[in-house]
N, C-alpha and C positions, 0 to 999 in steps of 0.2 A: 504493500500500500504506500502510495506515494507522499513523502511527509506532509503536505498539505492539508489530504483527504483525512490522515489520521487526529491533524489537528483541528477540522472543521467537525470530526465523528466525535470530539472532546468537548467541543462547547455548544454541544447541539442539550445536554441538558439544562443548561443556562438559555439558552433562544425559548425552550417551550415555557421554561418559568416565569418569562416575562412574555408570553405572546399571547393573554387573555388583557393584560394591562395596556400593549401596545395597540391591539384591536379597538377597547375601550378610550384610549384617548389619540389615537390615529395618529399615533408617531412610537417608533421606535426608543425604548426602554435603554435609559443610557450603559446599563449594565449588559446588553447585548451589545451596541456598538462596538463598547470597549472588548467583547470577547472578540469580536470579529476582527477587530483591527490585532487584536494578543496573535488570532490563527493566524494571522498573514494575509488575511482574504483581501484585504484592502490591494496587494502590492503582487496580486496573481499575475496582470496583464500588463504590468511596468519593466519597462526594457533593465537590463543588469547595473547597468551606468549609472542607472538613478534608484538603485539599491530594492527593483524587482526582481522578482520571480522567474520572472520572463515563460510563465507555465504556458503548455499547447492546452488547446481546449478540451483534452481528453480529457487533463486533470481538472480544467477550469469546470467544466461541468458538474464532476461527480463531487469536489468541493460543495459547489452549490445547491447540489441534490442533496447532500447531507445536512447542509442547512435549511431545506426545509423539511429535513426530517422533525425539528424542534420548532420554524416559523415559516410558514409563507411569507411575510412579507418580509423578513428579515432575511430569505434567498434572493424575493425580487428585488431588495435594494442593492446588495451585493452583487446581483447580475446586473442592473445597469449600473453602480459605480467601476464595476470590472470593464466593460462595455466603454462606459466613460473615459475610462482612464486609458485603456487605446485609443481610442480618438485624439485624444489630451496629448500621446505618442508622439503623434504627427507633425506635430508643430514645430517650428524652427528647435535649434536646439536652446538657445535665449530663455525663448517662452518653456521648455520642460525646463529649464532648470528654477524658471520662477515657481511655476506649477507645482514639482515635487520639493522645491526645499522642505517643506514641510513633510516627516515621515508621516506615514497613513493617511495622507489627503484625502479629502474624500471628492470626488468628481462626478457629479449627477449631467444630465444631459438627455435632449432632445433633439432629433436633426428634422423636425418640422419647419417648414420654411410660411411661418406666421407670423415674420417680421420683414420689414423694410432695414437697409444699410446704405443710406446715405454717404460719398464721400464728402469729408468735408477736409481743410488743411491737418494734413498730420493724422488721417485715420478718416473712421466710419462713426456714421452717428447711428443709431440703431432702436428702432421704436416699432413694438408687438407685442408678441405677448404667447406664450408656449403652455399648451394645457396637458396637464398630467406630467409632470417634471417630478419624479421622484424624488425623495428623500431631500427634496429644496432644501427644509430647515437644518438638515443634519448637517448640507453638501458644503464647502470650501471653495468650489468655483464649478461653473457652469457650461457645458459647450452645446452650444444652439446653433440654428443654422435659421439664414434672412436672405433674402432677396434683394441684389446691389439695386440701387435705383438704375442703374447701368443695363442691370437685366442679369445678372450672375449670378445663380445659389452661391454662398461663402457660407462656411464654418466659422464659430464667431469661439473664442475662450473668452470666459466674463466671470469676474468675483463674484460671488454669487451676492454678498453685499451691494453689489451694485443696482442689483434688481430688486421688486417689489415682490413676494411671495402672499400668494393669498389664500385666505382661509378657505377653501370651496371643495374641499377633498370628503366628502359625505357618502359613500361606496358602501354597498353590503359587502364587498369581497375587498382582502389584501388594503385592508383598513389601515396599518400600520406604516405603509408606504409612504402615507406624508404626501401624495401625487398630485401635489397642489399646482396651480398655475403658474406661471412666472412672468411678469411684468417687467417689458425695459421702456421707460420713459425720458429717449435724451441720452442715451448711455452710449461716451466715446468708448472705442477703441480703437488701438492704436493697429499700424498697416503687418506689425511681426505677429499678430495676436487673429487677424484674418485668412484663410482657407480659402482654397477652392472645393466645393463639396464634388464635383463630378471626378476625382481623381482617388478622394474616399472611397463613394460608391463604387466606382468601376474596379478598384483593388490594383496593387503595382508590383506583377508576378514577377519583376527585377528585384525588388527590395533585398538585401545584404541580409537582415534577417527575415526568418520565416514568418514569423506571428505577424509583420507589417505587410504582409503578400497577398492575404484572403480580402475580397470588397466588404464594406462594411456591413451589407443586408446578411451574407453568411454569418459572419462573427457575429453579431450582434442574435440572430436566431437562434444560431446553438448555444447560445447564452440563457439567454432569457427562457427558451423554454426547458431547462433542466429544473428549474421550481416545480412543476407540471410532475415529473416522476418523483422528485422526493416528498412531497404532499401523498404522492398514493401510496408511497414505501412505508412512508411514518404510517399513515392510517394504516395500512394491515398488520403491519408490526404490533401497534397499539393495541387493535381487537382482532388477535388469530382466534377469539371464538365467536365471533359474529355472525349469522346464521350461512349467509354468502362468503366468506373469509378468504374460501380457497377462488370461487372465483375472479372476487375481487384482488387476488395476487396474483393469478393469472393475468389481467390486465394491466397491474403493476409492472410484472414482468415486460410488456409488449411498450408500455409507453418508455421503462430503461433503455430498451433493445433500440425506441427508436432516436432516441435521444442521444446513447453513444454513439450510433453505427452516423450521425448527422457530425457529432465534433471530431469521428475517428476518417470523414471525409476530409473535412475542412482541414486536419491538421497533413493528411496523406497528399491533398493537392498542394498543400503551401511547403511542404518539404522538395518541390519540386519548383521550375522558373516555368511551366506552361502556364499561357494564359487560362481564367476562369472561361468556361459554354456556358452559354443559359440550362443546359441540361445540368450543370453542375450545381448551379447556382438554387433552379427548382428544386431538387433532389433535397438539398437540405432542407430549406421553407417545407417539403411538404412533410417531412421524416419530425420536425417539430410540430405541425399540425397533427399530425398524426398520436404523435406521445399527448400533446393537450386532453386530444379526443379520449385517450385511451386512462389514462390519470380520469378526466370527467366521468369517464363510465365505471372506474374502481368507488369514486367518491360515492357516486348515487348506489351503485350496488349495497355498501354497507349503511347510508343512510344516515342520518342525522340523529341516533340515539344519545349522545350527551354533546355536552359544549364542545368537545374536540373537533368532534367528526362534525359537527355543525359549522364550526369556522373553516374546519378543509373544503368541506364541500364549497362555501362560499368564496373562499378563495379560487379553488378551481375550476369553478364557474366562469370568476372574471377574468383570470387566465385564457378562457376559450372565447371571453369576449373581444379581446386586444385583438387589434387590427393586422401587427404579425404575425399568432398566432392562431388566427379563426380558423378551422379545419376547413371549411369550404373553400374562401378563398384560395389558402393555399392550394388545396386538389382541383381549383380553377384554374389555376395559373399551371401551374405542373400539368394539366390537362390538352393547355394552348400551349407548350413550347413541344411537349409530345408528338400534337396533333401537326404545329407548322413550322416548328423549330427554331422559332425566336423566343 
């Protein structure tokens, strides 16, 4: 077991102790934070230089899954601060070393493009606004992505003090997440702190290292839906005498299966210099819709008989809700690159 995963299976009894408190007041329980930053989780997807991990997403995954053996939201923030904190990679080397001076940073982010970038002398002026921004309150800096008034998506790195966070995170599911809005009214930045998003998304299968090679929609998938298998792992673990127990580990098993066989592609292309296909690209997106689906049918199989399985199931619910990971979509999209090969 890779020292990671062993340290994220450590503090998974600390995540569940606090994850009836974090539900109840929609933010993450300071005494999970601090565990997750103790396991390393913070520093999975951070290059060596700046005192990362530098872990492939086999590991990054099953870290995560083990974190929601103890919290659902407390894996979905860890998947987009891990998520984040690649992104945060990319940037000049300047802006990382502003970025991580701080050890365990925490880096939340959205590349919805629900904002305008103005230039103006010396940088971009930057005025929208990004809904569902994880872990806002907890995060240290922010990367968003806006619309040059020019006409260019850019990736934007922003203190997260620099923005307004708002209180409108009122969710039955992954409560804890903090998924608040984010507000920039006016907010420079400076031209070494600006991205091009089309070089993100499309991935740069030259990159020196591996982890900066996959496009962002892969990485960011196999991320985010490994919460989806460890929510179904913890519930059957919790009640192997539940009346469905064995079926519902059966489908536990099937959302694992699709969850690694999606971060053990991503890490198998990127150990390589060929470009990403849209066939590769599908494959993953559907292989995490797929584990949502199947995590969702473990959830309802055992049912909502105490407050545990109550909040799994709610979590995994909203999980199948997210716009990455809706089953359909995805087997929409995987469906038309099958059918005409784009």
């Amino acid at each position: 077991m890779h020292e990671l995963v062993r340290r994220a299976a450590g503090i998974v009894p600390v995540l569940r102790a606090h994850a009836d408190w974090g539900d109840r007041h929609r933010r993450l329980h300071e005494e999970s934070l601090e565990a997750m930053a103790d396991a390393g989780v913070l520093r999975m997807r951070v290059a060596g230089e700046h005192g990362g991990a530098e872990a492939d997403l086999a590991t990054v995954v099953r870290v995560i899954a083990e974190l929601a053996r103890g919290d659902g939201s407390a894996a979905w923030t860890a998947a987009v601060w891990t998520v984040s904190a690649w992104v945060a990679g990319r940037f000049p080397e300047a802006v990382r070393h502003e970025v991580f001076a701080k050890p365990d940073v925490r880096i939340t982010g959205i590349l919805s493009t629900t904002a305008t970038a103005t230039p103006v002398p010396g940088g971009v002026l930057v005025n929208g606004r990004w809904a569902f921004t994880t872990g806002a309150r907890h995060s240290d800096w922010t990367v968003v992505a806006a619309v040059r008034t020019t006409g260019r998506p850019v990736v934007l790195a922003v203190p997260t003090a620099d923005l307004t966070v708002l209180d409108d995170w009122h969710t039955p599911g992954l409560r804890a997440t903090g998924s608040a809005t984010t507000v920039a009214d006016g907010v420079f930045v400076p031209p070494e702190r600006v991205l091009d998003l089309a070089p993100l998304l499309d991935g740069d299968h030259t990159a020196p290292t591996p982890m900066f090679r996959a496009p962002y929609a892969v990485t960011a998938c196999a991320t985010v839906g490994a919460p989806a298998a460890g929510l179904a792992r913890g519930a059957v673990q919790a009640h192997p005498d539940a009346p469905r127990a064995r079926e519902a580990a059966v489908l536990a098993d099937e959302a694992e299966f699709h969850v690694h066989r999606a971060a053990d592609a991503v890490d198998r292309t990127s150990s390589t210099t060929r470009p990403w296909t849209p066939e590769d690209r599908t494959r993953v997106r559907r292989d995490l819709g797929e584990a949502c689906l199947r995590a969702k049918d473990a959830a309802d199989v055992l049912g909502t008989g105490d407050e545990v399985l109550h909040r799994v199931r709610r979590d995994v619910h909203a999980l199948n809700l997210h716009a990455v990971l809706h089953p359909h979509a995805s087997l929409e999209r995987y469906g038309e690159v099958l059918q005409n090969g784009v």
